[in-house]
PyMOL Python script that loads the backbone (N, CA, C, O; Angstrom):
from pymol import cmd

cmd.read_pdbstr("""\
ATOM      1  N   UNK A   1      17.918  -9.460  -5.248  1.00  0.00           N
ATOM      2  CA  UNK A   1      18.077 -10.624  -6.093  1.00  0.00           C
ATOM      3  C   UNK A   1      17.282 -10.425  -7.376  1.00  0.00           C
ATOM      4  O   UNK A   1      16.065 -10.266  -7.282  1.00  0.00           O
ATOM      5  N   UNK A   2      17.840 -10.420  -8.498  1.00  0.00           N
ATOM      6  CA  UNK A   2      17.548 -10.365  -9.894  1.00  0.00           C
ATOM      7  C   UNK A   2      16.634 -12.014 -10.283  1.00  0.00           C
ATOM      8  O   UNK A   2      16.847 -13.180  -9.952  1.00  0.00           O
ATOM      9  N   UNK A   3      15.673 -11.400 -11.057  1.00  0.00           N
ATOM     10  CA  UNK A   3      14.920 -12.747 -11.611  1.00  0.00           C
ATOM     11  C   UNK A   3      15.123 -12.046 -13.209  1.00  0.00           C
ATOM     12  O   UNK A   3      15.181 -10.899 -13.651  1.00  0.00           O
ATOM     13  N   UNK A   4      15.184 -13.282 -13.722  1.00  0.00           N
ATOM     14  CA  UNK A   4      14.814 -12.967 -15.013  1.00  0.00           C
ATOM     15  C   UNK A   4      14.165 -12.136 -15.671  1.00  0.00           C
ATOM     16  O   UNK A   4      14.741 -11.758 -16.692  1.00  0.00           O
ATOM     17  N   UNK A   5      12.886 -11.578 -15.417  1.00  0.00           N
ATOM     18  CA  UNK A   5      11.751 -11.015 -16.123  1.00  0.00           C
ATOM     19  C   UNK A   5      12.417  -9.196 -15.570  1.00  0.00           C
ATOM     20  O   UNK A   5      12.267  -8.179 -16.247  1.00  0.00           O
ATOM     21  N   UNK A   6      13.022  -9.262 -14.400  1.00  0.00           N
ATOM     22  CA  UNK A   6      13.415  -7.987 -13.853  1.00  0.00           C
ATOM     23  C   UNK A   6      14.745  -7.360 -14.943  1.00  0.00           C
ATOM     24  O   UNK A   6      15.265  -6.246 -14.878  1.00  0.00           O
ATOM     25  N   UNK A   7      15.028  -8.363 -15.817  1.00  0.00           N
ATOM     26  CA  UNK A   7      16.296  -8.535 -16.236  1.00  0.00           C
ATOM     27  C   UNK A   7      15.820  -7.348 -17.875  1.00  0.00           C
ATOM     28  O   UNK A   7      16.609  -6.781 -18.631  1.00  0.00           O
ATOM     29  N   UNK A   8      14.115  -7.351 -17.917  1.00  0.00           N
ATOM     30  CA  UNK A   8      13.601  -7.226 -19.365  1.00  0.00           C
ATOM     31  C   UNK A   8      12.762  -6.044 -18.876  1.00  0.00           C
ATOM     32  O   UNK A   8      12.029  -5.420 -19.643  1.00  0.00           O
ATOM     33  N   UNK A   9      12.890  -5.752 -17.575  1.00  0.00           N
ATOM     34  CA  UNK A   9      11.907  -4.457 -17.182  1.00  0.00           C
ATOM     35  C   UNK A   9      12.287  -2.947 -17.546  1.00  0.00           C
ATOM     36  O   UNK A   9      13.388  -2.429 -17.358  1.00  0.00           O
ATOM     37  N   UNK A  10      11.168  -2.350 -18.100  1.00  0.00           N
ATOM     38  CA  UNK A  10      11.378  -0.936 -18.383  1.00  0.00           C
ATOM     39  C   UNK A  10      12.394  -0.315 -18.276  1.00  0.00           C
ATOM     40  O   UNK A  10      13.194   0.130 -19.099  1.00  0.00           O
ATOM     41  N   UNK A  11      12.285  -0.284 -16.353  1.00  0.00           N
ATOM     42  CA  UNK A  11      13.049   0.914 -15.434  1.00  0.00           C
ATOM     43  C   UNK A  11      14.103   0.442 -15.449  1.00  0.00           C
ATOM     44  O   UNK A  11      14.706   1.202 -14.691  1.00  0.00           O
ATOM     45  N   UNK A  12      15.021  -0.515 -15.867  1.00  0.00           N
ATOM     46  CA  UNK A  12      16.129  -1.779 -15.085  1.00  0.00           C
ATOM     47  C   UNK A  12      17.428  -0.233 -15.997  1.00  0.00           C
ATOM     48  O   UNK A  12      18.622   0.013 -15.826  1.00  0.00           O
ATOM     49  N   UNK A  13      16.681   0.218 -16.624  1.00  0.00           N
ATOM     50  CA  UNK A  13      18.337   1.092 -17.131  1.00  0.00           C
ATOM     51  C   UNK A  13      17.832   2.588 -16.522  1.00  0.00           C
ATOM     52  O   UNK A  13      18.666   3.493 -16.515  1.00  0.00           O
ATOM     53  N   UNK A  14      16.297   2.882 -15.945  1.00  0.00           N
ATOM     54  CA  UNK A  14      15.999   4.646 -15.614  1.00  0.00           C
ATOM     55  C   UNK A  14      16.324   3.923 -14.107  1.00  0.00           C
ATOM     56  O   UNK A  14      16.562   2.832 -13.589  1.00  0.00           O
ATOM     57  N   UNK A  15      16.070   6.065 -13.652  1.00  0.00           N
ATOM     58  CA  UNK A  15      16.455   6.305 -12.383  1.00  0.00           C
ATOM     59  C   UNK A  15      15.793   5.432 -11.196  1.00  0.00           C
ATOM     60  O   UNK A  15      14.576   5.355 -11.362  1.00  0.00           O
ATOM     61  N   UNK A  16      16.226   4.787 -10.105  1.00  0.00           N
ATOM     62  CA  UNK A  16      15.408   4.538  -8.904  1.00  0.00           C
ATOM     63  C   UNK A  16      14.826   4.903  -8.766  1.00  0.00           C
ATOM     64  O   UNK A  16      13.696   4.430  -8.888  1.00  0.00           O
ATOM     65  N   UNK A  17      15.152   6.411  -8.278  1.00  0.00           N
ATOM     66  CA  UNK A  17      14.523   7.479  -7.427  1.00  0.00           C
ATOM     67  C   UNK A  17      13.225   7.934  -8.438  1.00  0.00           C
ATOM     68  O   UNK A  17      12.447   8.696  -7.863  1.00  0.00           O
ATOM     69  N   UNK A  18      12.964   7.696  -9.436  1.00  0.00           N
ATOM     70  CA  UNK A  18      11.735   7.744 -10.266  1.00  0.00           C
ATOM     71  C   UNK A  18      10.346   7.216  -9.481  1.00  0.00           C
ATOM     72  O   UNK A  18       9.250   7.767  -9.377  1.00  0.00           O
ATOM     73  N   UNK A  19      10.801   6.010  -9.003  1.00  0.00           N
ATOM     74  CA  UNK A  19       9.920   5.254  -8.657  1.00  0.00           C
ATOM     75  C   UNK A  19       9.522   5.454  -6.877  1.00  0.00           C
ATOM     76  O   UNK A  19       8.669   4.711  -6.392  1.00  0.00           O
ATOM     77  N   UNK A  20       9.958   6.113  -6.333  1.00  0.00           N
ATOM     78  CA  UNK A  20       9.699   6.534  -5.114  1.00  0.00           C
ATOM     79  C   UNK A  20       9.156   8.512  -4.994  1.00  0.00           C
ATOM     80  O   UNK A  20       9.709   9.348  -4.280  1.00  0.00           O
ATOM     81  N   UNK A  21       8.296   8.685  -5.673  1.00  0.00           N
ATOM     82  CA  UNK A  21       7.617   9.980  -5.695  1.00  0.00           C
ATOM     83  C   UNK A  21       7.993  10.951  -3.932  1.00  0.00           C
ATOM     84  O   UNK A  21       7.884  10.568  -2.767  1.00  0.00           O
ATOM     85  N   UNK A  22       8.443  12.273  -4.535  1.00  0.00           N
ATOM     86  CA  UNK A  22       8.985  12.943  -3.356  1.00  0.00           C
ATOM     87  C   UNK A  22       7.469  13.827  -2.851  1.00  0.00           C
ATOM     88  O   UNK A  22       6.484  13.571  -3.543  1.00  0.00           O
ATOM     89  N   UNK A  23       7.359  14.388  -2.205  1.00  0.00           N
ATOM     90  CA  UNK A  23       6.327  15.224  -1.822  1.00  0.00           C
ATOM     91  C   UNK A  23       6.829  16.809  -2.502  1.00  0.00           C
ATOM     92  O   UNK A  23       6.302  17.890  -2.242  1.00  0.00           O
ATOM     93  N   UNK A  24       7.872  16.590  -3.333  1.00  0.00           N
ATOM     94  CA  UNK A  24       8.409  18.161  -3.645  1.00  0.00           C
ATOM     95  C   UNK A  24       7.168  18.484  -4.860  1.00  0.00           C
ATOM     96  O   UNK A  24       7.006  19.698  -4.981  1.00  0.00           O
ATOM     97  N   UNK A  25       6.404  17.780  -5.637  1.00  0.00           N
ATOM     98  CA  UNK A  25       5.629  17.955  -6.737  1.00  0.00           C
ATOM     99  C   UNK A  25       5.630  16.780  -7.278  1.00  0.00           C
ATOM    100  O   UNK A  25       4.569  16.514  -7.843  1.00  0.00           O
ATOM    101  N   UNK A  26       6.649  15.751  -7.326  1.00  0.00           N
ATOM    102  CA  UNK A  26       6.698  14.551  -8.176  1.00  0.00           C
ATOM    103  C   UNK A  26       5.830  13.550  -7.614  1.00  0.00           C
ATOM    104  O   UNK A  26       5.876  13.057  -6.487  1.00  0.00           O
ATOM    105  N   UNK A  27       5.035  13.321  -8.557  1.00  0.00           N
ATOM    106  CA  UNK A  27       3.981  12.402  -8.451  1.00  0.00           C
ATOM    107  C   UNK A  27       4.152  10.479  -8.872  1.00  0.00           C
ATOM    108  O   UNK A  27       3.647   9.402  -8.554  1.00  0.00           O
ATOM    109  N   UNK A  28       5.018  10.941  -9.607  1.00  0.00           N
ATOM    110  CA  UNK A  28       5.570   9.227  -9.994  1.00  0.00           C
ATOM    111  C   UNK A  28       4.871   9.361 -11.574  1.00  0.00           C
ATOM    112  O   UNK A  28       4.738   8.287 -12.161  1.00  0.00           O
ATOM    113  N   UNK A  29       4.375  10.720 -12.365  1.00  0.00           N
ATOM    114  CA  UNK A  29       3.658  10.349 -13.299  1.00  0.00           C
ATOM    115  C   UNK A  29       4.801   9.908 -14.624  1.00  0.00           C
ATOM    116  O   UNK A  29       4.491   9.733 -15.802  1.00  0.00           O
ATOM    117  N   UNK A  30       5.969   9.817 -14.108  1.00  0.00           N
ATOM    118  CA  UNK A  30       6.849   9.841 -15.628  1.00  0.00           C
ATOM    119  C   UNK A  30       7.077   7.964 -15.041  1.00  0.00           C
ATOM    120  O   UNK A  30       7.072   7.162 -15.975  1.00  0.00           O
ATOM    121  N   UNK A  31       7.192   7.578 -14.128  1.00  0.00           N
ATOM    122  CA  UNK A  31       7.431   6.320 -14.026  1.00  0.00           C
ATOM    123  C   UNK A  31       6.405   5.259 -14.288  1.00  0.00           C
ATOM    124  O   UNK A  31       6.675   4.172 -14.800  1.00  0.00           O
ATOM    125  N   UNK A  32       5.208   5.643 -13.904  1.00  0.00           N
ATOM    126  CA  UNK A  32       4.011   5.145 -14.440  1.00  0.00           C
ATOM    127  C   UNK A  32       3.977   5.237 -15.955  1.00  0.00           C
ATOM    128  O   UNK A  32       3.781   4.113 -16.417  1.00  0.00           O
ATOM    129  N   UNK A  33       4.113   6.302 -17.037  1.00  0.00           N
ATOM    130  CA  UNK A  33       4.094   6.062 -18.228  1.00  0.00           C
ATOM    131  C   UNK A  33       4.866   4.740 -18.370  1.00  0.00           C
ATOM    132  O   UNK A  33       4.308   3.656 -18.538  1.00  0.00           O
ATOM    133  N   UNK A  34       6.332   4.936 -18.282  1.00  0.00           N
ATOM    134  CA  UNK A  34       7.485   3.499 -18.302  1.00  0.00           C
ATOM    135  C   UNK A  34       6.724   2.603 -17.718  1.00  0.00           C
ATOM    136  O   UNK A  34       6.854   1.526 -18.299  1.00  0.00           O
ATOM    137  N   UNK A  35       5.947   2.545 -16.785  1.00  0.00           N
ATOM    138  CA  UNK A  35       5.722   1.149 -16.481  1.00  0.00           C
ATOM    139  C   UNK A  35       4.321   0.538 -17.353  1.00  0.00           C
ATOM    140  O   UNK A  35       4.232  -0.660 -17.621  1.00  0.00           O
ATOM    141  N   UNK A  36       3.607   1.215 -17.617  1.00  0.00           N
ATOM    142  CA  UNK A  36       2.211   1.138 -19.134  1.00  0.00           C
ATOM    143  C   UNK A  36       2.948   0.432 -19.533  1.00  0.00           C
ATOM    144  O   UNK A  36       2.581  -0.733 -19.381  1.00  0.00           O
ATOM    145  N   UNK A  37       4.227   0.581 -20.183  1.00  0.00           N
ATOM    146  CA  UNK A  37       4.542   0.036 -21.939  1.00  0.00           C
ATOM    147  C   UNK A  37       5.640  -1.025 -21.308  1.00  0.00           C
ATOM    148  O   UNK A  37       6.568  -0.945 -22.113  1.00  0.00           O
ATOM    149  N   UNK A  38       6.001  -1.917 -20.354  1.00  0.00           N
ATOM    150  CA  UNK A  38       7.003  -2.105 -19.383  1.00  0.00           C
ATOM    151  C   UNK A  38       6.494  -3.777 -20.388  1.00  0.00           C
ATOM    152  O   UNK A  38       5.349  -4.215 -20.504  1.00  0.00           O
ATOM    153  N   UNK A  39       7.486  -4.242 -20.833  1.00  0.00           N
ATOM    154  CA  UNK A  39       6.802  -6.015 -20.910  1.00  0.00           C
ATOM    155  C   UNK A  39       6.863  -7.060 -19.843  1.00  0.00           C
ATOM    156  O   UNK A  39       6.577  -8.249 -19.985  1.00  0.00           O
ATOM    157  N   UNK A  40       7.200  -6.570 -18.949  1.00  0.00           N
ATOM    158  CA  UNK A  40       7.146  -7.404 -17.251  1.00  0.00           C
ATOM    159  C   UNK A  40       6.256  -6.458 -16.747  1.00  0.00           C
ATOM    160  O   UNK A  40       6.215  -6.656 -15.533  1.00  0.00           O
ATOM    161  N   UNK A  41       5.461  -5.457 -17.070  1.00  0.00           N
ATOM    162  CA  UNK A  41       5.036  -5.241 -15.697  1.00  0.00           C
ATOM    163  C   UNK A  41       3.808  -6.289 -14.709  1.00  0.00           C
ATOM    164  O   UNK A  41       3.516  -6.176 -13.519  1.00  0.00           O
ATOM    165  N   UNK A  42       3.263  -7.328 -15.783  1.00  0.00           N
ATOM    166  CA  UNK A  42       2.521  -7.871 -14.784  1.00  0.00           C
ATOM    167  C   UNK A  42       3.127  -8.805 -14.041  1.00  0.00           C
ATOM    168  O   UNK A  42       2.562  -9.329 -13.081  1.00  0.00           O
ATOM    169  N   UNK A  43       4.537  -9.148 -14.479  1.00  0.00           N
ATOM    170  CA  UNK A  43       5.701 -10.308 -13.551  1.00  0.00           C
ATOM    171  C   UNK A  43       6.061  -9.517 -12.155  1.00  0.00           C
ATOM    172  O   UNK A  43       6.371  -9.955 -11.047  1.00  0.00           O
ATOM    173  N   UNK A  44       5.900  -8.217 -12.635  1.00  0.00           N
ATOM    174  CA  UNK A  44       6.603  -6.777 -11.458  1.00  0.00           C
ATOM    175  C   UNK A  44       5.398  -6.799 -10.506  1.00  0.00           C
ATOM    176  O   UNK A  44       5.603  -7.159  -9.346  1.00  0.00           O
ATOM    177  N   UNK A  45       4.044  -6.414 -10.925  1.00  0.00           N
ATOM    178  CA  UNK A  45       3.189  -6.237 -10.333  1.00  0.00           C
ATOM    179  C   UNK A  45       2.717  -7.324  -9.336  1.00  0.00           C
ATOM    180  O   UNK A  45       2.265  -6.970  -8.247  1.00  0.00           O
ATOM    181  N   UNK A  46       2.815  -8.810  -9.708  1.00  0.00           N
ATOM    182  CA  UNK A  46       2.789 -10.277  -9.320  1.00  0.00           C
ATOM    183  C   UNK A  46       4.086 -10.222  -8.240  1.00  0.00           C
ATOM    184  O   UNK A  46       3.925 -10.451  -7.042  1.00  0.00           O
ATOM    185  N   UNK A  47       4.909 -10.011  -8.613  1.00  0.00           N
ATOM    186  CA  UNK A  47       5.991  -9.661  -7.169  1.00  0.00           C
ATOM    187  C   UNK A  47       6.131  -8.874  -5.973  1.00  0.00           C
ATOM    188  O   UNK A  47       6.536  -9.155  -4.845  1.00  0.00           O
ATOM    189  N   UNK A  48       5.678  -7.780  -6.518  1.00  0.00           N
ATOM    190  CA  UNK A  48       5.180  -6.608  -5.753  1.00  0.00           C
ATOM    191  C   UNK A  48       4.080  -7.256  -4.781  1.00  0.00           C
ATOM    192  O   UNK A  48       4.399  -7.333  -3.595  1.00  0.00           O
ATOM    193  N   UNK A  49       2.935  -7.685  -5.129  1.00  0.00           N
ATOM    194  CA  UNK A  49       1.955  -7.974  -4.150  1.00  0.00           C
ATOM    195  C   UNK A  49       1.944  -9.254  -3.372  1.00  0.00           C
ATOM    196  O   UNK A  49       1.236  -9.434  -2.382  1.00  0.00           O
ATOM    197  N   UNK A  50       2.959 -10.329  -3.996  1.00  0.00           N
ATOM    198  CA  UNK A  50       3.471 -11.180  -3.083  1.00  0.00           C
ATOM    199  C   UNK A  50       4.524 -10.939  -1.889  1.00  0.00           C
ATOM    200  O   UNK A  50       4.632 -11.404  -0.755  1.00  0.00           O
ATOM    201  N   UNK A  51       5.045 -10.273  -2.432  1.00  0.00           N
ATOM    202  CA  UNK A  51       5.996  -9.469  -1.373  1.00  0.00           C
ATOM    203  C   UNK A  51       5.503  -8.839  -0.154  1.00  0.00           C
ATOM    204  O   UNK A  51       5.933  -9.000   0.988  1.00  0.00           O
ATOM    205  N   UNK A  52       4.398  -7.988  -0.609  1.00  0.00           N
ATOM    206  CA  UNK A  52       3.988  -7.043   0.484  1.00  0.00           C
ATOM    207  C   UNK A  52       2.394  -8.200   1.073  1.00  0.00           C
ATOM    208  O   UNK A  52       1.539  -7.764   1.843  1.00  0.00           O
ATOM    209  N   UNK A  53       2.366  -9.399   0.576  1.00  0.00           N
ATOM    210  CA  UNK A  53       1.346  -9.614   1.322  1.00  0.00           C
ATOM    211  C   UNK A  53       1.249  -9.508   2.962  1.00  0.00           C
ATOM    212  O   UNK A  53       2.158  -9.251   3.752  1.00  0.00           O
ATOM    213  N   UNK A  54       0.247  -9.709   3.151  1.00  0.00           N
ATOM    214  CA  UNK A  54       0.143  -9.369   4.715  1.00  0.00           C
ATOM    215  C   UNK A  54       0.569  -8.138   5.024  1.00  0.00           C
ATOM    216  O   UNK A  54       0.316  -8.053   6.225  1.00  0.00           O
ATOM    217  N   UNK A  55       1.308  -6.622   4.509  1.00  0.00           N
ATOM    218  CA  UNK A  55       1.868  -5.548   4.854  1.00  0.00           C
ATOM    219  C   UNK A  55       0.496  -4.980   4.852  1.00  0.00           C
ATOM    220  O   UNK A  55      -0.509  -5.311   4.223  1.00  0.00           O
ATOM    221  N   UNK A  56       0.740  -3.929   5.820  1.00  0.00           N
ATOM    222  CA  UNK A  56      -0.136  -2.913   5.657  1.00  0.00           C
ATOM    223  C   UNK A  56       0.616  -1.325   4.970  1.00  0.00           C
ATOM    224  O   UNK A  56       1.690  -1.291   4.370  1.00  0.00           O
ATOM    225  N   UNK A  57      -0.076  -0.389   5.192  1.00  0.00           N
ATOM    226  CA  UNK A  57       0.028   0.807   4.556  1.00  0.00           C
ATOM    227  C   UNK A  57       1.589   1.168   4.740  1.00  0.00           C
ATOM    228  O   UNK A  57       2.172   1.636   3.762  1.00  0.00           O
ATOM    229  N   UNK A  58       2.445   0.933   6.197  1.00  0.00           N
ATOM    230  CA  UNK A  58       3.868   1.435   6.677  1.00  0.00           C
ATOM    231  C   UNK A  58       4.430   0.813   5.523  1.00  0.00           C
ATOM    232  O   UNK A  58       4.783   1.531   4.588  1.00  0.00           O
ATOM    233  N   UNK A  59       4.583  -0.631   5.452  1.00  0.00           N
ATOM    234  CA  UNK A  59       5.648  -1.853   4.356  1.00  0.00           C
ATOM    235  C   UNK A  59       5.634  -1.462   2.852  1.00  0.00           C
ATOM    236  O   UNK A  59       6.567  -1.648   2.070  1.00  0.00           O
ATOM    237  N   UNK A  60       3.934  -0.656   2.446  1.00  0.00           N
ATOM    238  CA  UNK A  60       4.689  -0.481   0.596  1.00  0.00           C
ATOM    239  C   UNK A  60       4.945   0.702   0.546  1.00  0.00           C
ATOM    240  O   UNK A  60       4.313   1.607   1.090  1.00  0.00           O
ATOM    241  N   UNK A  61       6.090   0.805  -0.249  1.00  0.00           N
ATOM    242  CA  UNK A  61       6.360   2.239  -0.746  1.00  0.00           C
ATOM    243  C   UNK A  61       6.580   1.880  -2.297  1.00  0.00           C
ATOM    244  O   UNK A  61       6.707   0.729  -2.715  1.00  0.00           O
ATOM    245  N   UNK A  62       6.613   3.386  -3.316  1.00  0.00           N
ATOM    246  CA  UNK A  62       6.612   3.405  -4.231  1.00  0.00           C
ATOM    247  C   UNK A  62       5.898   3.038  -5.443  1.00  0.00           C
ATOM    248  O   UNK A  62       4.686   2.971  -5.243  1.00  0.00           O
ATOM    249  N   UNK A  63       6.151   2.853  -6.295  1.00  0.00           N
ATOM    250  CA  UNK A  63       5.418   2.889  -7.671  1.00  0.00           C
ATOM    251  C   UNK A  63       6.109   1.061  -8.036  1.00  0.00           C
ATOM    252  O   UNK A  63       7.328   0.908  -7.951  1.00  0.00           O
ATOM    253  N   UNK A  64       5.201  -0.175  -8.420  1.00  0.00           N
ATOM    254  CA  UNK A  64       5.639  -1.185  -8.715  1.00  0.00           C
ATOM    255  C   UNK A  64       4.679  -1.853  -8.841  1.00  0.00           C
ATOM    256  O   UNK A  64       3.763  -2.107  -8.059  1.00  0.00           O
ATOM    257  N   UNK A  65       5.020  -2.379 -10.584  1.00  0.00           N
ATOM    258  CA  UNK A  65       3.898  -2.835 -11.338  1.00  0.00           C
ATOM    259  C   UNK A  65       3.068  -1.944 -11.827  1.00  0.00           C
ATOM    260  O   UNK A  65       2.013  -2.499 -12.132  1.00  0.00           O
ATOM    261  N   UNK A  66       3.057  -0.451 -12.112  1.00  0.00           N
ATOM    262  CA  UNK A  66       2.611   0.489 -12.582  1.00  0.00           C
ATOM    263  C   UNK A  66       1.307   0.762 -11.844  1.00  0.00           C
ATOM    264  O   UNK A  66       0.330   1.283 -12.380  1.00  0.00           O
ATOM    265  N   UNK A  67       1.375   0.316 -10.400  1.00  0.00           N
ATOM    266  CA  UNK A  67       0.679   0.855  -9.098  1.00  0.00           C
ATOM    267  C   UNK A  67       1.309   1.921  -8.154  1.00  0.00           C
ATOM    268  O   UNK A  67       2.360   1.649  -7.574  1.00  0.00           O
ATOM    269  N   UNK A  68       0.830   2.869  -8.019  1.00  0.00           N
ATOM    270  CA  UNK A  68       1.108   3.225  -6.501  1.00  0.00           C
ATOM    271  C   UNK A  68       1.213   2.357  -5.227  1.00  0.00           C
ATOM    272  O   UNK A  68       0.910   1.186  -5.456  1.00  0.00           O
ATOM    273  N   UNK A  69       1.572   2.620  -3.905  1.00  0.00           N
ATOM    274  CA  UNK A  69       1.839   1.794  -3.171  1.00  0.00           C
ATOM    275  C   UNK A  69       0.266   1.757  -2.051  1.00  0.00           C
ATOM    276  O   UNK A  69       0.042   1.069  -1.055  1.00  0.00           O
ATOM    277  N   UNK A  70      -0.495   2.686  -2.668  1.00  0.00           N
ATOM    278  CA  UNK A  70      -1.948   3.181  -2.079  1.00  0.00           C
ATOM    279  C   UNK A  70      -3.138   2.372  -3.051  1.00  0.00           C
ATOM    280  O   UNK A  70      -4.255   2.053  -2.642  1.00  0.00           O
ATOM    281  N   UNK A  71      -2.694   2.171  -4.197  1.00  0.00           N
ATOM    282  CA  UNK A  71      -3.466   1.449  -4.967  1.00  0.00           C
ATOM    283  C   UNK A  71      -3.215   0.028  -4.594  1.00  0.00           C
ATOM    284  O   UNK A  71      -4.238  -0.590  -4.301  1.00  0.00           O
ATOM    285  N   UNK A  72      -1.586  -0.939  -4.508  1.00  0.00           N
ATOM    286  CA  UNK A  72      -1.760  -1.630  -4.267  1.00  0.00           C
ATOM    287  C   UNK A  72      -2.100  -2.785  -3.044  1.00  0.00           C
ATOM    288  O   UNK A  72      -2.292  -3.991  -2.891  1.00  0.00           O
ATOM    289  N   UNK A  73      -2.012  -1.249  -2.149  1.00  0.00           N
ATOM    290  CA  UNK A  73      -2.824  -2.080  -0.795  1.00  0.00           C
ATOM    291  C   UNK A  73      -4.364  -2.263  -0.865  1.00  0.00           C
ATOM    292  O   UNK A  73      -5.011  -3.188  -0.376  1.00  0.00           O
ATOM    293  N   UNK A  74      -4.911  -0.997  -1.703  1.00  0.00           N
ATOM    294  CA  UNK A  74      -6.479  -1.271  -2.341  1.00  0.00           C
ATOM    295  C   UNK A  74      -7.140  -2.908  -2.989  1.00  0.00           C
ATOM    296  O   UNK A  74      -8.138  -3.592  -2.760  1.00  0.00           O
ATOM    297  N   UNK A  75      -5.775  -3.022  -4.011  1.00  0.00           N
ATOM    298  CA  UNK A  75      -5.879  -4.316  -4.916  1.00  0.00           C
ATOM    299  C   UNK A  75      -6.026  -5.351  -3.888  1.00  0.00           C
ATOM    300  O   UNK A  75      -6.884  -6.226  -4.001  1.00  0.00           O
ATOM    301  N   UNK A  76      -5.010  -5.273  -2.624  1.00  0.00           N
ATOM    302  CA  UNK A  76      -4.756  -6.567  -1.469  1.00  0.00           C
ATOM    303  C   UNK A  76      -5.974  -6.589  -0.939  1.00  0.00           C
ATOM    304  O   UNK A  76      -6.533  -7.650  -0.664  1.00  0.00           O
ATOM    305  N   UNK A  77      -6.454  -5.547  -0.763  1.00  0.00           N
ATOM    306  CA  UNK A  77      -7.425  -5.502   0.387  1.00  0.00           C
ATOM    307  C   UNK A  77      -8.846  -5.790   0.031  1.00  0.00           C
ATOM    308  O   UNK A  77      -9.656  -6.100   0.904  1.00  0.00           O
ATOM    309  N   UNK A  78      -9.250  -5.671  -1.549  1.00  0.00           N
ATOM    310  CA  UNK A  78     -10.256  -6.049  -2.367  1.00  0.00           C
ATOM    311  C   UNK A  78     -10.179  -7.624  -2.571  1.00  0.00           C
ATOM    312  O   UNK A  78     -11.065  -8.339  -2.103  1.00  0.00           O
ATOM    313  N   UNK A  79      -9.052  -8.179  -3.313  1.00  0.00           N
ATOM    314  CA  UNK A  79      -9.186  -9.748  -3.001  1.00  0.00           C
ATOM    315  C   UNK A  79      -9.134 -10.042  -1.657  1.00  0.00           C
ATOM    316  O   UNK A  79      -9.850 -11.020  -1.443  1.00  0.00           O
ATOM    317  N   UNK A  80      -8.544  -9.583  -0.540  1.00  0.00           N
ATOM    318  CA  UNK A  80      -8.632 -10.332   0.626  1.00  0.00           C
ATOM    319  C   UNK A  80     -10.255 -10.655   0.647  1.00  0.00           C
ATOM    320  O   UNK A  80     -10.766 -11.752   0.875  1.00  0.00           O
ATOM    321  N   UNK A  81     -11.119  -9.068   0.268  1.00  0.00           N
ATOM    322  CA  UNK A  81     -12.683  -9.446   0.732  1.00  0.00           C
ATOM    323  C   UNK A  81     -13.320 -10.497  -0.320  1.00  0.00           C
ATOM    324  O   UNK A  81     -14.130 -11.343   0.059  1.00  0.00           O
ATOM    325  N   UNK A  82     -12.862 -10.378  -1.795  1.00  0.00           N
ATOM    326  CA  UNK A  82     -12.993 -11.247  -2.538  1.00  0.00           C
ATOM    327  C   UNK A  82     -12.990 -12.719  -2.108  1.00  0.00           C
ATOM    328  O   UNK A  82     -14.013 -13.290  -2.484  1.00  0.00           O
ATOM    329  N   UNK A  83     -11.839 -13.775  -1.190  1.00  0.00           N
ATOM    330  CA  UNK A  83     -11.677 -14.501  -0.582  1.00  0.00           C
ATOM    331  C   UNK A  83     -12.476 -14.875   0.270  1.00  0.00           C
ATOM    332  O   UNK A  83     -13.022 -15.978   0.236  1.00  0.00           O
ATOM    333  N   UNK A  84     -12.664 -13.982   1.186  1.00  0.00           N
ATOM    334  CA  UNK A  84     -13.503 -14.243   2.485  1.00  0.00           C
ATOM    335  C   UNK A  84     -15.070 -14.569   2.065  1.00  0.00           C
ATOM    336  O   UNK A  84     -15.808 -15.168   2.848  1.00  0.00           O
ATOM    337  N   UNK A  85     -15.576 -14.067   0.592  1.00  0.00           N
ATOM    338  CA  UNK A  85     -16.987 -14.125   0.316  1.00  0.00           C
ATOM    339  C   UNK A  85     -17.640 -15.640  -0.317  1.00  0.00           C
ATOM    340  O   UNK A  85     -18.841 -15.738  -0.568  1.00  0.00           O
TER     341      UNK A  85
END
""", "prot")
cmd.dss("prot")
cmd.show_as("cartoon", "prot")
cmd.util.cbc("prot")
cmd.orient("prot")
């Protein structure tokens, strides 16, 4: 399901498969540039971590919001302790 702001994102005309880094060498570093200069990426990034709340490490994959899917369980897991304090 398309929202608006997804409608104005970077990647919405590059490849998918950009954004899901293979273990062949691709690191996700060309999708991360696109997502720096992205004018949604903090609408992307705000979706991304509502989405995967409560997921652990299995549920994120890929590059969204110009995170890795290792960074943004970091981000979850820092406010969760943020919260609790």
């Amino acid at each position: 399901m398309n929202t608006n702001w997804e409608l104005s994102a970077s990647c919405a005309q590059a490849d998918p498969d950009a954004w899901f880094p293979t273990t062949d060498g691709d690191n996700g570093a060309a999708a991360i540039r696109i997502c720096r200069t992205c004018p949604v990426q903090r609408e992307c990034l705000d979706a991304a971590m509502a989405g995967e709340a409560g997921d652990g490490r299995r549920n994120r994959h890929g590059i969204r919001g110009g995170l890795y899917a290792s960074e943004r369980l970091a981000l979850a897991q820092q406010h969760t302790l943020e919260q609790a304090a």
